[in-house]
C-alpha positions as CSV (number, residue, x, y, z in Angstrom):
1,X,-56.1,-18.8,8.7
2,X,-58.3,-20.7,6.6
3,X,-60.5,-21.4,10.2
4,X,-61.1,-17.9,10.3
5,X,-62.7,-17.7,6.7
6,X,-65.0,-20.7,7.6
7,X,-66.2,-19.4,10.3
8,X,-68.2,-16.3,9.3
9,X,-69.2,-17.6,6.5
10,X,-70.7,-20.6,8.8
11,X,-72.5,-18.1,10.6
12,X,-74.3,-16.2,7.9
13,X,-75.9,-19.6,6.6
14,X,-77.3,-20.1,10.2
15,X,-78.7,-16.9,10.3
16,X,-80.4,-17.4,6.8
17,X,-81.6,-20.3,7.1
18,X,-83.0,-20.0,10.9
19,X,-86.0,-19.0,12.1
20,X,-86.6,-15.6,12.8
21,X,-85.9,-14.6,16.5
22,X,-86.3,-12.0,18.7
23,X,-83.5,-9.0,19.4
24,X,-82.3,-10.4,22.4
25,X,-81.7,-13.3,21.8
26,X,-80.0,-12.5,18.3
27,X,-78.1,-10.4,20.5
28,X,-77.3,-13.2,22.7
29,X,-76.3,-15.9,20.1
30,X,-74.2,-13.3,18.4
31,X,-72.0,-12.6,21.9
32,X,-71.4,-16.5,22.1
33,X,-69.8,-16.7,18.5
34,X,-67.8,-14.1,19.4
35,X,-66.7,-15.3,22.7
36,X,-66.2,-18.2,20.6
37,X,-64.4,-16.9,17.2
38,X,-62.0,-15.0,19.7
39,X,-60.8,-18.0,21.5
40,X,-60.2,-19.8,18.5
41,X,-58.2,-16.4,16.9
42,X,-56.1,-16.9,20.4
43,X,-55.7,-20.4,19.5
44,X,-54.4,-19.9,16.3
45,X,-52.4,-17.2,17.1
46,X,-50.3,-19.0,19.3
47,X,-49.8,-22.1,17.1
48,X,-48.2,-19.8,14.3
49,X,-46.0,-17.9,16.7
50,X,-47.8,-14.5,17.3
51,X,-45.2,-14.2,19.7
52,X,-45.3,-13.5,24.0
53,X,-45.2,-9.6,24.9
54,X,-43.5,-11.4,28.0
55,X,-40.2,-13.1,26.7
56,X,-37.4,-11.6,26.8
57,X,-34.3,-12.3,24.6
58,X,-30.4,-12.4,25.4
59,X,-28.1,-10.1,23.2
60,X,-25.0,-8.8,23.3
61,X,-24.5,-5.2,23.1
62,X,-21.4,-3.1,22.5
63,X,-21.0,0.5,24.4
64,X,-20.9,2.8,21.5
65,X,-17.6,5.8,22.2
66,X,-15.5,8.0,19.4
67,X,-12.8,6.6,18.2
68,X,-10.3,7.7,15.3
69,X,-11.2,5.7,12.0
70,X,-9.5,5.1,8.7
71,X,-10.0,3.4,5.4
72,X,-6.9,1.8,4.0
73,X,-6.3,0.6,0.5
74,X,-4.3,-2.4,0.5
75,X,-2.1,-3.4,-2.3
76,X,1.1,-5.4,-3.1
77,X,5.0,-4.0,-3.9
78,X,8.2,-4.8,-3.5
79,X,11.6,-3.8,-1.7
80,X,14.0,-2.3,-4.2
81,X,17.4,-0.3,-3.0
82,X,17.7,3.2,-3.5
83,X,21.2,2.4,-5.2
84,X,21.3,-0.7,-7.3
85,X,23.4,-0.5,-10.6
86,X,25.1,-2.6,-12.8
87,X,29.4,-1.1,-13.6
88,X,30.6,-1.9,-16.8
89,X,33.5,-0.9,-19.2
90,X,33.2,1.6,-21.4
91,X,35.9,-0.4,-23.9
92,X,36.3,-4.1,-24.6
93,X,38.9,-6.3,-23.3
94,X,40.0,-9.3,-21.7
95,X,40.6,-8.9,-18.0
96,X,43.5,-9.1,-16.7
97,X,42.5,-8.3,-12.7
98,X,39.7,-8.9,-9.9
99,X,40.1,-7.1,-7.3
100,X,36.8,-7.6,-5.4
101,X,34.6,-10.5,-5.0
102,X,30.8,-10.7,-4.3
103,X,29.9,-9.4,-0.8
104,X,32.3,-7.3,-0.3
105,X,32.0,-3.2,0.1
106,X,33.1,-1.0,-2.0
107,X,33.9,3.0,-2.5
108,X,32.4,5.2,-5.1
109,X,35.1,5.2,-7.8
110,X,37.4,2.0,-6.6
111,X,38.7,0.3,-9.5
112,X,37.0,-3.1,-9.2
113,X,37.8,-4.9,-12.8
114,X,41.7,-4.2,-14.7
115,X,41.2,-5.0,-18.7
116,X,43.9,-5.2,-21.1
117,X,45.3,-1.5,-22.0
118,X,48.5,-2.7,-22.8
119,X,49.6,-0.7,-26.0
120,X,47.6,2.5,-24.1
121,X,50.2,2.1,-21.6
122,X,53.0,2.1,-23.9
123,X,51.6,5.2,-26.0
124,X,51.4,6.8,-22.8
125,X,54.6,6.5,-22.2
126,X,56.1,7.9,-25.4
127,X,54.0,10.9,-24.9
128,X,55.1,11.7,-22.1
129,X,58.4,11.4,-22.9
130,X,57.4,13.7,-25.9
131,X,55.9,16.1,-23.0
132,X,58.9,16.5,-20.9
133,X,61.0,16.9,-24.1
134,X,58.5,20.1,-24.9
135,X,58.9,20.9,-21.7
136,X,62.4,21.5,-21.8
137,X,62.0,23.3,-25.2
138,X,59.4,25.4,-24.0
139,X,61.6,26.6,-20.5
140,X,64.5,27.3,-22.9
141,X,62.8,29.3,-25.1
142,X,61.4,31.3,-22.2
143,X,64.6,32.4,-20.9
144,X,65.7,33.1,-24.2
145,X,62.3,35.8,-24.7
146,X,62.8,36.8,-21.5
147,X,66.2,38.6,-22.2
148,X,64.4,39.7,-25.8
149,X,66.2,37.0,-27.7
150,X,64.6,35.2,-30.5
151,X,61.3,35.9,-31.8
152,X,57.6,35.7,-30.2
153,X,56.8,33.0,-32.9
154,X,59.7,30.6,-31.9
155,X,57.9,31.3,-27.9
156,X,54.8,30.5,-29.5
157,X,55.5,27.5,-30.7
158,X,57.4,25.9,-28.4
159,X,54.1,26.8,-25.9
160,X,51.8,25.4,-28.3
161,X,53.7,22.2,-28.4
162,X,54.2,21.8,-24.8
163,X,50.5,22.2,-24.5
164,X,49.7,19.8,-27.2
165,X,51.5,17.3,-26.1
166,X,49.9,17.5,-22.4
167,X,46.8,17.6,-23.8
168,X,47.7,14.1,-26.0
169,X,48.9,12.5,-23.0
170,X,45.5,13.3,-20.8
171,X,43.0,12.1,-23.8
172,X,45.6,8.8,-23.8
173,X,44.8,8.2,-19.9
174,X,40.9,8.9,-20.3
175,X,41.3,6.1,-23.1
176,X,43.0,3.7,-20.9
177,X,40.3,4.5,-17.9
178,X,37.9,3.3,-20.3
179,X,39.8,-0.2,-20.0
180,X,38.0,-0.6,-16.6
181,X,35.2,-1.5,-14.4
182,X,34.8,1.2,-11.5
183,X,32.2,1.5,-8.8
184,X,29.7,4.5,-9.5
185,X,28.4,4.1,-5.6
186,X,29.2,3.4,-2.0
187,X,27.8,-0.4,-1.7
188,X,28.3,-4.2,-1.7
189,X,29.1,-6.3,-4.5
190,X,25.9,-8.5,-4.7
191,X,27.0,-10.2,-8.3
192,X,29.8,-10.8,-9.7
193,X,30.9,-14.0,-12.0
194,X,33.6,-12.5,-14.1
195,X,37.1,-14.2,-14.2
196,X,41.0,-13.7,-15.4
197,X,40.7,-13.9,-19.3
198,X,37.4,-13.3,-19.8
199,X,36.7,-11.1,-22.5
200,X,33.9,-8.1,-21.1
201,X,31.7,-6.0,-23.1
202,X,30.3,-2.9,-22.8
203,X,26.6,-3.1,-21.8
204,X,27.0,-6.9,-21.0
205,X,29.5,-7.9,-18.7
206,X,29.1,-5.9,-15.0
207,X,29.3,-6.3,-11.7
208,X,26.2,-5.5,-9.7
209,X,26.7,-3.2,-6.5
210,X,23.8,-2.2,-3.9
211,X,23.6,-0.2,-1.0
212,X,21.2,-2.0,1.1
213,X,21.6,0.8,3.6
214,X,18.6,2.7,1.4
215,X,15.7,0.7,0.9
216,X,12.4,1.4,-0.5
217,X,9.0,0.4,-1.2
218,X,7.9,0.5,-4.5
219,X,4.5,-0.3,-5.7
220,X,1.7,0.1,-8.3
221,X,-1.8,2.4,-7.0
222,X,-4.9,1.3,-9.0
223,X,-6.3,4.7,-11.2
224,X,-9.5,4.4,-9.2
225,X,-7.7,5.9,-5.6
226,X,-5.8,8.8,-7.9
227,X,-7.5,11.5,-5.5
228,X,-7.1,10.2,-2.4
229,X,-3.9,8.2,-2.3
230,X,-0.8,11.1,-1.9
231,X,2.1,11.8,-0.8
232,X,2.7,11.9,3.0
233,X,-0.3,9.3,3.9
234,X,0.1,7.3,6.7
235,X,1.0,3.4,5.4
236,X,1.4,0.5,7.3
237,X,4.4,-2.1,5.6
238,X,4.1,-6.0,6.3
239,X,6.9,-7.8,5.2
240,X,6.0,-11.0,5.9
241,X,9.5,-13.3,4.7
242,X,10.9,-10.9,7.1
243,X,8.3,-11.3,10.2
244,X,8.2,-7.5,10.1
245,X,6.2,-4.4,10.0
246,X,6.0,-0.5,10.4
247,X,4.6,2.2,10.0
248,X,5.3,5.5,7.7
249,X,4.9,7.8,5.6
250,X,4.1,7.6,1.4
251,X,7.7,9.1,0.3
252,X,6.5,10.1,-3.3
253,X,3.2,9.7,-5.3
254,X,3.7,10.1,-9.1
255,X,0.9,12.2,-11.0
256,X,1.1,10.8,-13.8
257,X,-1.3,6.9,-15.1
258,X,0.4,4.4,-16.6
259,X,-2.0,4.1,-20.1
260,X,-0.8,0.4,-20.1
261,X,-1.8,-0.7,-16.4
262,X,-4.3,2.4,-15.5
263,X,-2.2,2.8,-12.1
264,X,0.3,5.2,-10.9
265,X,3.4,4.5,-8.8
266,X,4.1,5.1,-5.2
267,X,7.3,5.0,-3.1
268,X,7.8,4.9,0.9
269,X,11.9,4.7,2.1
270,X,12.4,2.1,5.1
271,X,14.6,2.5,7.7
272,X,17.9,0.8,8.0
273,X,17.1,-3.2,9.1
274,X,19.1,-6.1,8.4
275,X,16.3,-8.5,7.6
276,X,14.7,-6.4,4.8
277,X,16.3,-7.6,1.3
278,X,15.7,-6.1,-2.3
279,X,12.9,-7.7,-3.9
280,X,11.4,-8.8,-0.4
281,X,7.5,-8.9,-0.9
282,X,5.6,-6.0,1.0
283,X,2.2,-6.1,1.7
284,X,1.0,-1.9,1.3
285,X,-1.5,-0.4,3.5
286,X,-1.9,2.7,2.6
287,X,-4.9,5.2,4.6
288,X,-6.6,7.3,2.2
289,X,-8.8,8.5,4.4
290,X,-9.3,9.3,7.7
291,X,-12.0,11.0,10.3
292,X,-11.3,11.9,13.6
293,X,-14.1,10.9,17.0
294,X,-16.0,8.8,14.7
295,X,-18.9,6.5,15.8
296,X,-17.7,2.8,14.4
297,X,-20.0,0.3,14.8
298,X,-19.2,-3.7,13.9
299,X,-20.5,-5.0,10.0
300,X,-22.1,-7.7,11.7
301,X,-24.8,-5.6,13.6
302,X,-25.7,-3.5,10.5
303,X,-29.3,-4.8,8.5
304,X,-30.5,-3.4,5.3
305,X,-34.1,-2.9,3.9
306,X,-36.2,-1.1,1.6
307,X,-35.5,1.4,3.5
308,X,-31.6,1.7,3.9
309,X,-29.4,0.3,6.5
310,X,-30.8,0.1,10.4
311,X,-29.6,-1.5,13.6
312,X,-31.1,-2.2,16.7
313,X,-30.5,-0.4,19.8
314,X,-30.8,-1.7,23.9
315,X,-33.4,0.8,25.0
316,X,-34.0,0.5,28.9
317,X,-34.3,-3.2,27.8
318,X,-36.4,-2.7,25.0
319,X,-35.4,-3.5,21.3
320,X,-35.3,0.0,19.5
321,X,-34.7,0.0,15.6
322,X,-32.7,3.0,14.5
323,X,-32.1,3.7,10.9
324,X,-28.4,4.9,10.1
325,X,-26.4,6.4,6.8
326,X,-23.2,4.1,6.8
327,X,-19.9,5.5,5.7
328,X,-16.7,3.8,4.9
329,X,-15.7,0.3,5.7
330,X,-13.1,-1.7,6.7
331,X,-11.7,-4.5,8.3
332,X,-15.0,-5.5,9.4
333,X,-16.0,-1.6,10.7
334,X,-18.3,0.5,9.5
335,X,-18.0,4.5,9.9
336,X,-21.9,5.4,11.2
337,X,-22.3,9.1,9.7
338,X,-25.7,9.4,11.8
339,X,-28.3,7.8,13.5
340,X,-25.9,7.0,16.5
341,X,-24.1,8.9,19.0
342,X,-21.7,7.5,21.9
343,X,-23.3,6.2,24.9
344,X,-26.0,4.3,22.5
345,X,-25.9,0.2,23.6
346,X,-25.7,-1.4,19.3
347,X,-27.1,-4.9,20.0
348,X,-24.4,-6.9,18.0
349,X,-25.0,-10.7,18.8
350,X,-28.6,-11.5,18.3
351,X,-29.9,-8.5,16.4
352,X,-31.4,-10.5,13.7
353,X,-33.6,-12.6,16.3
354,X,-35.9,-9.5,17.8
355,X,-37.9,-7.0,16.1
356,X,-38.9,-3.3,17.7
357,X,-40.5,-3.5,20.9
358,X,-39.2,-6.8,21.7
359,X,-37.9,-7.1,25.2
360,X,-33.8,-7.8,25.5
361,X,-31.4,-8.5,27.6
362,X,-27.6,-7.6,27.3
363,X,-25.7,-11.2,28.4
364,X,-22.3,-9.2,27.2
365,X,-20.9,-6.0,26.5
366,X,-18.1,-4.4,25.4
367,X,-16.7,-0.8,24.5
């Protein structure tokens, strides 16, 4: 470019310091440094890559149609059973029976632990004995006010202590439940390490029973997606220990934020599989939002400028440049909210190597 600043500057010396000449031949002289200064522009022009109206460039284009698109937000949880709780006794004692071991199923209420209730048992007994003794009081005394013998106070009485003693006996046999380790579900005995003799405590000595027939999903949402993540969005569950994956529904959305974490919980039940295991490691793709006969177009063929985003459409062959508003993005597509419209050719492969009005070529193309 320099050249071109020499050059007039060249010519206005000559013409000062020449000798005067005649119009024509001015005129003359002039149209040779012209003929001249143009040839050298052409020169240059080519040495710095001015560029050939007639080269054409090979791209690859993708066949723009609506499609359904949805943004997911992707987060981590973990498989937990519907059912998993610890039985324990509600009374210390040493046990003195097992009558499950770990892995094996059990019934809501089956006695799975014995303790000690020894003396229990034998106050039991005597009042019991005292029951059928007030029992016999109580008929005779019946009989007797029946026929209008005796007095309603003697009936009375022997009533009151028929039912007292009843009453004794059935607080006795609540006490010596108490001297035992039932199962509050329908499950399996996942842990279990208790053995004859060992003295159990309330609160610290259980058996743990599951039903892996209910599993869930639980997880942690980030505060940020409060509006749009809900319950009944479609997810998408990986489980990779388990080579697995589904698809489903969010079962429950809470409402309210953790102040600690700044999230709020989500759960999604899982069908009945036997690879899946509590505490498996899920991988949570939940869609929070989703727009039906979009126009999608690849990350990679989107520019920005100044100006906002652009790409470059196949135009009869010709390189057209067509600004766009871009939506939302995922997994490497972009949701095109105008600009486009199916049927337009995007030039994905090469976009960044032509300008508007360059001449293309589409090598490839897709849909």
């Amino acid at each position: 470019m320099k050249k071109l600043l020499y050059i007039p500057a060249l010519i206005l010396l000559a013409a000062c310091s020449s000798k005067p000449k005649d119009k024509k031949t001015e005129l003359a002289d002039l149209k040779k440094q012209q003929a001249s200064i143009s040839a050298q522009i052409t020169k240059l022009q080519a040495e710095v890559g001015g560029g050939d109206s007639t080269k054409t460039t090979d791209v690859g284009v993708v066949i723009l149609k609506t499609t359904n698109f949805s943004n997911f937000v992707q987060i981590q949880g973990k498989i937990d059973a519907q059912d998993n709780v610890m039985a324990y006794p509600q009374s210390p004692g040493s046990i003195t029976g097992l009558y499950v071991k770990a892995g094996q199923h059990v019934s809501k209420g089956q006695v799975l632990v014995q303790l000690d209730n020894s003396v229990l048992n034998q106050n039991i007994a005597q009042a019991e004995t005292q029951v059928a003794l007030n029992k016999t009081l109580f008929e005779r005394q019946k009989n007797l006010w029946d026929q209008k013998i005796g007095t309603e106070v003697q009936f009375l009485q022997a009533q009151t202590a028929l039912q007292s003693s009843q009453k004794q006996v059935s607080s006795l046999r609540q006490q010596a439940n108490q001297f035992r380790i039932t199962s509050p579900i329908n499950g399996t005995v996942d842990q279990m390490d208790l053995k004859l003799g060992q003295v159990a405590q309330p609160g610290t000595t259980g058996i743990r029973i599951v039903n892996a027939d209910i599993l869930k999903v639980k997880a942690d949402v980030p505060e940020s997606y409060a509006g749009s993540v809900n319950t009944g969005n479609t997810v998408k569950i990986l489980i990779p220990d388990a080579n697995d994956s589904l698809i489903t529904k969010v079962t429950f959305a809470a409402k309210v934020i953790d102040p600690t974490s700044r999230s709020f919980g989500v759960e999604i039940k899982l069908p009945v599989r036997k690879t899946l295991r509590p505490n498996m490691t899920a991988i949570i793709q939940i869609a929070n939002y989703t727009k039906l006969q979009a126009i999608v177009a690849p990350v990679k063929a989107i520019q920005k400028s100044e100006d906002g985003d652009y790409v470059f459409v196949n135009n009869n062959g010709i390189a057209k440049r067509v600004n766009i508003k871009v939506g939302n993005t995922y997994a490497g597509q972009s949701e095109i909210l105008s600009g486009l419209k199916a049927g337009d050719q995007l030039i994905t492969d090469g976009a960044t190597d032509i300008e508007e009005g360059d001449k293309v070529k589409a090598v490839q193309s897709g849909n």
